[in-house]
Structures are given as structure tokens and as C-alpha cells.
MARBA-3410 file (N, C-alpha, C, O; in Angstrom, 1 decimal):
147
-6.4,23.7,-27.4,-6.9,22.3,-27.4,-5.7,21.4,-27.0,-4.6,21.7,-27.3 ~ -6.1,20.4,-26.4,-5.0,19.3,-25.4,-5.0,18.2,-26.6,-6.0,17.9,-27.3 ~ -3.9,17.8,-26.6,-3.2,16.6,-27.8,-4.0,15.7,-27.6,-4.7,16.0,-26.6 ~ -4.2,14.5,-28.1,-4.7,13.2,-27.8,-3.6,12.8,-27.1,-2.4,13.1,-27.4 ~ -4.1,11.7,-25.8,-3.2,11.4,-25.0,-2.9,9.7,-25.9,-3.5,8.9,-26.6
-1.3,9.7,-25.3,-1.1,8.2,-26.3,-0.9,7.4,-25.2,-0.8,7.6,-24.0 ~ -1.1,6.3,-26.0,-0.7,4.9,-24.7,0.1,5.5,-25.0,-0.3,6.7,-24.8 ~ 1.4,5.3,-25.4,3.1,5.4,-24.8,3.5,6.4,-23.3,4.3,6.3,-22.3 ~ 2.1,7.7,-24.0,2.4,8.3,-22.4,1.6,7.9,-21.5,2.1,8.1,-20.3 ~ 0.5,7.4,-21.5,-0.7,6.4,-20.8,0.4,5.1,-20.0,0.1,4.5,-19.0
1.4,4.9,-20.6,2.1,3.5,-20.2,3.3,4.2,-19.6,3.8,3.6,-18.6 ~ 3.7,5.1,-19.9,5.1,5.1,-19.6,5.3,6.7,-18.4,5.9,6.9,-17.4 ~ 4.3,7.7,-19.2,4.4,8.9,-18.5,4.7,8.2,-16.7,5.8,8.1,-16.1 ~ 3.7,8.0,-16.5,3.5,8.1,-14.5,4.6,7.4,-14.4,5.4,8.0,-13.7 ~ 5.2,6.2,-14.8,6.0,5.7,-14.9,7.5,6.1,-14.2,7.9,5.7,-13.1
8.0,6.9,-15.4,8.8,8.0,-15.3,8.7,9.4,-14.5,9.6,10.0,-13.9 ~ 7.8,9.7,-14.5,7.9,10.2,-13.4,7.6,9.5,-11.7,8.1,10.1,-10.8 ~ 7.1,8.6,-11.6,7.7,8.2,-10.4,9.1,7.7,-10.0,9.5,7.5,-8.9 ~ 9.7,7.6,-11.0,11.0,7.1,-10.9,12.0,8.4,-10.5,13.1,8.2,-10.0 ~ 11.7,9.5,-10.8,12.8,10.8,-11.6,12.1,11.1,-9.7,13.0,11.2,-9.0
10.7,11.1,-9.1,10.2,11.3,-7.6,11.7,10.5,-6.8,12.6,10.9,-6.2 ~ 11.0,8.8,-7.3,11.9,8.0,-6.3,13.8,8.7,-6.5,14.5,8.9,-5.5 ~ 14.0,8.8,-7.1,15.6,9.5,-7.5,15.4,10.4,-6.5,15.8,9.9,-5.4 ~ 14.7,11.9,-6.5,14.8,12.8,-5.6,14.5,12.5,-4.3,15.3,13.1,-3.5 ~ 13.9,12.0,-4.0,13.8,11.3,-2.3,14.5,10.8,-2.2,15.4,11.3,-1.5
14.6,9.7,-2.6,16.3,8.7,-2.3,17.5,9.7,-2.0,18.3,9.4,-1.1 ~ 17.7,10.7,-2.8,19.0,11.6,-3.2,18.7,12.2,-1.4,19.4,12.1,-0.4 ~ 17.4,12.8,-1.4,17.6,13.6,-0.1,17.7,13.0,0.7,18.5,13.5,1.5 ~ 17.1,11.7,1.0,17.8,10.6,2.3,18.9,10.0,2.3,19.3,9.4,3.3 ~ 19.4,10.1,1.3,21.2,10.0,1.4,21.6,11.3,2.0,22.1,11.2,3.1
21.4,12.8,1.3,22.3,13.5,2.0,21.7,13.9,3.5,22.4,14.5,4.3 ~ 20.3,13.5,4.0,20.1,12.8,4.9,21.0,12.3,6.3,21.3,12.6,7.5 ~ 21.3,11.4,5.3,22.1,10.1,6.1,23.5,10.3,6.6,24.1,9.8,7.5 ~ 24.0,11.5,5.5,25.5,11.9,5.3,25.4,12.9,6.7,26.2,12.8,7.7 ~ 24.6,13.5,6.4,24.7,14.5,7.4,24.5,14.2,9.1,25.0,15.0,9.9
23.7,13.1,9.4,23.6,12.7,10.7,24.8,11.7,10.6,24.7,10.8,11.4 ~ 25.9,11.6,9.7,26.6,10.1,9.9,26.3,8.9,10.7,26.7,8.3,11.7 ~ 25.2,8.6,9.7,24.5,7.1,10.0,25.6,6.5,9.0,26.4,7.0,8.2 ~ 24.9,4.8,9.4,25.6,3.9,8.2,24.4,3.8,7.6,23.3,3.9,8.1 ~ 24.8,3.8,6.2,24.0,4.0,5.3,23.3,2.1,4.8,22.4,1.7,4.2
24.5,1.3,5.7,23.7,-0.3,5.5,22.7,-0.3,6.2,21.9,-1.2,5.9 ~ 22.4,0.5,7.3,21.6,0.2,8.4,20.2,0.7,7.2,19.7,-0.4,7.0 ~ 19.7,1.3,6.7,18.8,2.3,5.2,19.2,1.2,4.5,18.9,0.3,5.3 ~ 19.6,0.8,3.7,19.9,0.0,2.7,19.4,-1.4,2.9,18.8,-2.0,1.9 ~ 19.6,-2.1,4.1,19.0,-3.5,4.4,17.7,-3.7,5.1,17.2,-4.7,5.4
17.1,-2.0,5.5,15.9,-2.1,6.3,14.7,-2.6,5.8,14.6,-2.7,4.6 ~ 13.7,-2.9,6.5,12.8,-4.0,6.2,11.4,-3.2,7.0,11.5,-2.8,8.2 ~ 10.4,-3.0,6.5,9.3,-2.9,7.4,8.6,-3.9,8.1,7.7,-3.7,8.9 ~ 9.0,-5.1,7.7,8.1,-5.9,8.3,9.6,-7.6,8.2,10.5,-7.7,7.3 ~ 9.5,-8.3,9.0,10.6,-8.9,8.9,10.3,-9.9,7.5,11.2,-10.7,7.1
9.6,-9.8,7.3,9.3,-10.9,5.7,8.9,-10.5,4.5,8.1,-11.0,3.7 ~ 9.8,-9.0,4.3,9.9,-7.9,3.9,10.8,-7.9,3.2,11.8,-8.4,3.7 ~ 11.1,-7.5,1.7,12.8,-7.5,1.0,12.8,-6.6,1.7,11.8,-6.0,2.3 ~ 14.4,-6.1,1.6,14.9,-5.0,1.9,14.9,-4.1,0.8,14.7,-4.4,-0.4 ~ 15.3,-2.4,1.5,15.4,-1.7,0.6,16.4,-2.0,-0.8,16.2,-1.5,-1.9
17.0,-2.4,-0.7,18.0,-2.4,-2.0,16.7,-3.5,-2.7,16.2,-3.1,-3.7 ~ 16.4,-4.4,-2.4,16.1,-5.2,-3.5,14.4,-4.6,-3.7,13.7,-5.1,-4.6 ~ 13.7,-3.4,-2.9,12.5,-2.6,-3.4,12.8,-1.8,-4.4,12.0,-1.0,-4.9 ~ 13.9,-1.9,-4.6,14.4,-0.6,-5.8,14.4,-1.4,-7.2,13.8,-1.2,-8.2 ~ 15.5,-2.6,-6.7,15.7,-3.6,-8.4,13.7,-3.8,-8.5,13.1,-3.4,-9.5
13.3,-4.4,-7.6,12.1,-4.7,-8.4,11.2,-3.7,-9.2,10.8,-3.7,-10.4 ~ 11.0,-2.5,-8.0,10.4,-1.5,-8.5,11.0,-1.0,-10.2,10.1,-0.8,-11.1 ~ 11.9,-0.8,-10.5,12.7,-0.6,-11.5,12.6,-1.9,-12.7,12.7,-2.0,-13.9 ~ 12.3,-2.7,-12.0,12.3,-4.2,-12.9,10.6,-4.2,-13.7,10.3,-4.7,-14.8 ~ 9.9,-3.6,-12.8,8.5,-3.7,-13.3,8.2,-2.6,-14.2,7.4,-2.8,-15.1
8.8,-1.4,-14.1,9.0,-0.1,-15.2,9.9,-0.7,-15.9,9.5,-0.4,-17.1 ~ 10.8,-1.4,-16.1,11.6,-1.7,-17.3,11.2,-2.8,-18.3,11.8,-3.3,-19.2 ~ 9.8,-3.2,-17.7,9.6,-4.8,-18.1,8.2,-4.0,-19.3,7.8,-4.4,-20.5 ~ 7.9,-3.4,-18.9,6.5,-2.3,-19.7,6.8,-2.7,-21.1,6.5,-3.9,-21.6 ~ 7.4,-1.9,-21.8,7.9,-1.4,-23.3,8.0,-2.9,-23.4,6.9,-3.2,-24.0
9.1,-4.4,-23.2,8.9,-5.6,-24.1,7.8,-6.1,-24.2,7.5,-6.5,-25.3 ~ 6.7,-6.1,-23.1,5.4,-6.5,-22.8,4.4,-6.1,-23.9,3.7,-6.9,-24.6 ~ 4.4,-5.1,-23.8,3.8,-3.7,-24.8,3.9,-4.2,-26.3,2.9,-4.6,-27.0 ~ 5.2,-4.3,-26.7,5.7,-5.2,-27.8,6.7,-5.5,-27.7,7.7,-4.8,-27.3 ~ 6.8,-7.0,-28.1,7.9,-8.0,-28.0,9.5,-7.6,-28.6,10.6,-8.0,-28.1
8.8,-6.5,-30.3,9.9,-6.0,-30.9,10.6,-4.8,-30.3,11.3,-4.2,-31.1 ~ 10.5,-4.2,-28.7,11.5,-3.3,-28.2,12.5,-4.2,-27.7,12.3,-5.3,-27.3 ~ 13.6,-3.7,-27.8,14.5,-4.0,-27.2,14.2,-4.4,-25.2,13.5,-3.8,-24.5 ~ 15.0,-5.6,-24.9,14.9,-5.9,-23.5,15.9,-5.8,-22.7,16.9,-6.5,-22.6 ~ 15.6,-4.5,-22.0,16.7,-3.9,-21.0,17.0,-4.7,-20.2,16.0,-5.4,-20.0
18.2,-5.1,-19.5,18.6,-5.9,-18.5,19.2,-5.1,-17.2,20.1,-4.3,-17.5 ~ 19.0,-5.2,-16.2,20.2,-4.9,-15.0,20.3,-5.9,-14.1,19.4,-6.1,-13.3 ~ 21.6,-6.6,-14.1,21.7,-7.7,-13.2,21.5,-6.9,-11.6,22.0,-5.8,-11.3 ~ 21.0,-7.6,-10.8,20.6,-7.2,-9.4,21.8,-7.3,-8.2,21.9,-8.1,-7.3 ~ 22.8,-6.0,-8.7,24.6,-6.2,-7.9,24.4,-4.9,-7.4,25.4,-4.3,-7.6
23.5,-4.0,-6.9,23.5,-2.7,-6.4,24.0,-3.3,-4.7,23.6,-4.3,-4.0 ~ 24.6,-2.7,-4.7,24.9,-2.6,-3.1,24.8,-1.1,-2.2,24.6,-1.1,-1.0 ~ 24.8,0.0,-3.0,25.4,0.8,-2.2,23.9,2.2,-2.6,23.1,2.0,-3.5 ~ 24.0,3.2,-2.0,22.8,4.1,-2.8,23.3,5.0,-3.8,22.5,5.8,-4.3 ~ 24.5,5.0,-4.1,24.8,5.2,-5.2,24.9,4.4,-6.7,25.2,4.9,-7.8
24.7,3.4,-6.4,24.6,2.5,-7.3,23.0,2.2,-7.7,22.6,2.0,-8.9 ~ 22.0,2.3,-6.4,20.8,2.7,-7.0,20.3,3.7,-7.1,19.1,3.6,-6.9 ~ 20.7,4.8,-7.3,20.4,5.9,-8.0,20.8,5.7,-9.5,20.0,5.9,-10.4 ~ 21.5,5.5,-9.7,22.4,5.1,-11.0,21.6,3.6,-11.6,21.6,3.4,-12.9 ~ 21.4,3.1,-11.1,19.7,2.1,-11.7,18.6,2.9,-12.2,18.2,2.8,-13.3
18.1,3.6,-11.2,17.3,3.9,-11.4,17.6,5.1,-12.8,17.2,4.9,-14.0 ~ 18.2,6.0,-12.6,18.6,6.7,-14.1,18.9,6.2,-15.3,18.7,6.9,-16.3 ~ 19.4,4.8,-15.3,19.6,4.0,-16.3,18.1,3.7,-16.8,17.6,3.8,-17.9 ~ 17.4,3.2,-15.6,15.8,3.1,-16.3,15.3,3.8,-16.8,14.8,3.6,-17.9 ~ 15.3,4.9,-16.3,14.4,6.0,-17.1,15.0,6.4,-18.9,14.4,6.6,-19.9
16.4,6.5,-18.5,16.8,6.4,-20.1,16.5,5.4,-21.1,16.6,5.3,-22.4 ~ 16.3,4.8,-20.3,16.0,3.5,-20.8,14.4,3.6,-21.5,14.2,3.2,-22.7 ~ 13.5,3.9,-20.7,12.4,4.3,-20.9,12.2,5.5,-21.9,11.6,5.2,-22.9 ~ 12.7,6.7,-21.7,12.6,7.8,-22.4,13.0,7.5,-23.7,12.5,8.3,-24.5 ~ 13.8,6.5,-24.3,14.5,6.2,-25.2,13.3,5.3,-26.1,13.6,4.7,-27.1
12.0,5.3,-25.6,11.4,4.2,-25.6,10.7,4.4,-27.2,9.8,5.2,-26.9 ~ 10.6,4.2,-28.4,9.9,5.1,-29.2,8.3,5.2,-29.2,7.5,4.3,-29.0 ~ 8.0,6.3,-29.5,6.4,6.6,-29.1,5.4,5.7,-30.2,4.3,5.5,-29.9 ~ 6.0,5.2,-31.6,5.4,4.6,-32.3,5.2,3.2,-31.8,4.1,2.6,-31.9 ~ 6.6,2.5,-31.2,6.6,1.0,-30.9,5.1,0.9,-30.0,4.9,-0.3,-29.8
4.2,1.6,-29.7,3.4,1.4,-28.9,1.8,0.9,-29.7,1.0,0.0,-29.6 ~ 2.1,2.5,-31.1,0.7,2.3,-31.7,-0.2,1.3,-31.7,0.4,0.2,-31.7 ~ -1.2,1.2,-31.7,-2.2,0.3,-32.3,-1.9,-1.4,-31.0,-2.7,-2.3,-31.0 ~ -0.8,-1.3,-30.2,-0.9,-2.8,-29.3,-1.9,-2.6,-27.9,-2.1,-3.5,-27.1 ~ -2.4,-1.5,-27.8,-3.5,-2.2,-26.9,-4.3,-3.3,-26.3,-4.6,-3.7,-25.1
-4.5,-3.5,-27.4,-5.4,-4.4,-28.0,-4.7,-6.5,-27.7,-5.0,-7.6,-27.4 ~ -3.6,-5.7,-27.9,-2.6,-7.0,-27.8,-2.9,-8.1,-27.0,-2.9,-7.7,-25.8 ~ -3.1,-9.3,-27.1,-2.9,-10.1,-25.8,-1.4,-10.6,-25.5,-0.4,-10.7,-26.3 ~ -1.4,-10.8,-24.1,0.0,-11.1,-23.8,-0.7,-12.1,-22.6,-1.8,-11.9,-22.1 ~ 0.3,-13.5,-22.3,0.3,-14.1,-21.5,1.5,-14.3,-20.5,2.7,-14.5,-20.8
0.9,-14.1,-19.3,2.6,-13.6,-18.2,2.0,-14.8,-17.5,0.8,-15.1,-17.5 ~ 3.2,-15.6,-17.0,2.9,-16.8,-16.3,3.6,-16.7,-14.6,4.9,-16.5,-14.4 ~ 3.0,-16.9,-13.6,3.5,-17.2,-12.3,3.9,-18.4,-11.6,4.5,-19.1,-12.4 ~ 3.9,-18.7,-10.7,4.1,-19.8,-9.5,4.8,-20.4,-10.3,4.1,-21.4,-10.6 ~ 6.0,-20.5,-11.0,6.7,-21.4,-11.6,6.3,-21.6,-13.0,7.0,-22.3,-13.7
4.8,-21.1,-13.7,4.0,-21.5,-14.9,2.8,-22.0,-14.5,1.9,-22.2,-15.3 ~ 2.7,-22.4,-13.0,1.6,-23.1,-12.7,0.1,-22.4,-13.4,-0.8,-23.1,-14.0 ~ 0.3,-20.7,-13.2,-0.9,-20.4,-13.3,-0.1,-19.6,-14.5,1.0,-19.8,-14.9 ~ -1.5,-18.6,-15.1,-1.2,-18.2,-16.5,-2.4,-17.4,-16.8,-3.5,-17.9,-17.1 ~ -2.3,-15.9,-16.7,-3.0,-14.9,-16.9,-2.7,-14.2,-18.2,-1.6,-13.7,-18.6
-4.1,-14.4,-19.0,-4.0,-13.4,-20.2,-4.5,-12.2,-19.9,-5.4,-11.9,-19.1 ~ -3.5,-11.0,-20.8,-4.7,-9.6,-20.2,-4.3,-9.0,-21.9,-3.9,-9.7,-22.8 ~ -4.7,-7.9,-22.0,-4.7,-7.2,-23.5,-3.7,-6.2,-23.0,-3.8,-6.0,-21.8 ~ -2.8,-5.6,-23.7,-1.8,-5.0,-22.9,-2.0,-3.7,-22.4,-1.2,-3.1,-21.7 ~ -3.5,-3.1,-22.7,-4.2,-2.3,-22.1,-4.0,-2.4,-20.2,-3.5,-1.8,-19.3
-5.0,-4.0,-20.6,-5.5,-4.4,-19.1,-3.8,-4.6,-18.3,-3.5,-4.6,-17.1 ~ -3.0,-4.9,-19.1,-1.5,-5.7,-18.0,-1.1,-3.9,-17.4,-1.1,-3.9,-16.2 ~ -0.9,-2.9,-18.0,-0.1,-1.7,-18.4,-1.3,-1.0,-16.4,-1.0,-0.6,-15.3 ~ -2.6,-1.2,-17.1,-3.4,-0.5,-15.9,-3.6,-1.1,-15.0,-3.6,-0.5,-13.9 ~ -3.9,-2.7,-14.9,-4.2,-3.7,-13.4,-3.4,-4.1,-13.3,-3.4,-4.7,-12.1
-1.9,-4.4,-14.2,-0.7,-5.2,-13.4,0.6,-4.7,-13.7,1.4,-5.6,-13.4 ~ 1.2,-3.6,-14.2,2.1,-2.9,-14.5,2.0,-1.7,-13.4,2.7,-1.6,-12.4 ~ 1.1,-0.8,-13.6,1.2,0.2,-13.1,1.1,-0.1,-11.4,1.9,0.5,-10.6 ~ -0.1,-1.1,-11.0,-0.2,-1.0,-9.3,1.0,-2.1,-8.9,1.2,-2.5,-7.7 ~ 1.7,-2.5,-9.8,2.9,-3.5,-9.0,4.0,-2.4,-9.3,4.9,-2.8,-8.6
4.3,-1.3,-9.8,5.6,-0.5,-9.8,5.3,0.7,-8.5,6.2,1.3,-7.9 ~ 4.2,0.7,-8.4,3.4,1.3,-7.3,3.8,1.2,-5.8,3.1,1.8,-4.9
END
């Protein structure tokens, strides 16, 4: 018989594991990179589209949206910080590991019973102002923006 599944792993599992993915891909396109002796700024500032962040700053956000989960979830976790000074891909790898510890550290209780929660996240400066239950933030605006 399969456990009951918890939010905590409902919120955080795919989570973490895309992250521990993104680590391993990143890691292989560094040694990648090492091995054709490319510059590694040319990977680091590329852009698909010219109005595009660059790779370094798809990583802080991507990592900003998994680390933003757990305060959202409830207010009483602790709120991880990483100021956005990665320059190099060793430095986001080293982000990215920090998140996940960060995450895994997360306690499976802080979650109980807040599904249900409302939370209000505000955009355009405050202009607008979406309520969701932290159900709904975790599946339609957590999960496809770290995506």
C-alpha cells in the first residue's frame, strides 16, 4: 500500500527534483564547455530571443520561484534570501544547491492543514492583486512559473 501523498511533497517534491535535473545538465554543459574551450560568458549571457533575460538571471529566477514556495505556504517558515551576484557557473550551481537545501530542510509539518490558506500576491507594482488558496498558488502559479 502507497503512503498518502502530502502537500509538502505535492509542493515541494517536483520541485526539487527539477532543480537536482537543472544541477545535472548545467554541470554537463560546463564540462561541455571546458572541453571545447569556449568562453563560458558567451553560455552565461545568452538569450533566446533578444528581449530575453539571460541565462544567469533564468537561474536566480527559476530558483527564486522554488524558494519563494515554503513562505507562501506559511508565512511562519523561515525566508531564504540569495542576493542575485552569480556571475560565473560555478556560482550557479552553488545557488542552485543552496536552494534545494534550503528546501529539503523545509519541515513536512509547516505545510499541514494550509491548503486551504488564502494568500494574496500582488503585481504591476500592486496595481493588480490575485487571491488563490495556497493549493491553487502551489499548482497554477508556483509550479508553471519555476517551469
Amino acid at each position: 500500500m502507497t503512503a498518502a501523498l502530502s502537500y509538502h511533497k505535492l509542493a515541494l517534491g517536483p520541485i526539487i527534483t527539477g532543480l537536482k535535473n537543472a544541477h545535472a545538465f548545467i554541470s554537463k554543459g560546463v564540462a561541455h564547455i571546458e572541453a571545447e574551450g569556449d568562453d563560458p560568458n558567451d553560455y552565461l549571457t545568452a538569450r533566446l530571443a533578444p528581449d530575453m533575460i539571460d541565462f544567469i538571471e533564468q537561474v536566480q529566477r527559476f530558483t527564486d520561484s522554488a524558494k519563494g514556495i515554503p513562505p507562501r505556504v506559511n508565512p511562519d517558515v523561515a525566508v531564504f534570501t540569495l542576493p542575485d551576484e552569480e556571475k560565473t557557473f560555478p556560482e550557479l550551481l552553488d545557488r542552485i544547491n543552496r536552494t534545494i537545501d534550503y528546501l529539503e530542510g523545509v519541515d513536512e509539518k509547516s505545510f499541514e492543514g494550509k491548503e486551504g490558506v488564502e494568500i494574496t500576491m500582488e503585481f504591476a507594482g500592486g496595481a493588480v492583486q490575485v487571491t488563490y488558496s495556497t493549493l491553487e498558488y502551489v499548482m497554477t502559479f508556483a509550479h508553471p512559473n519555476f517551469w
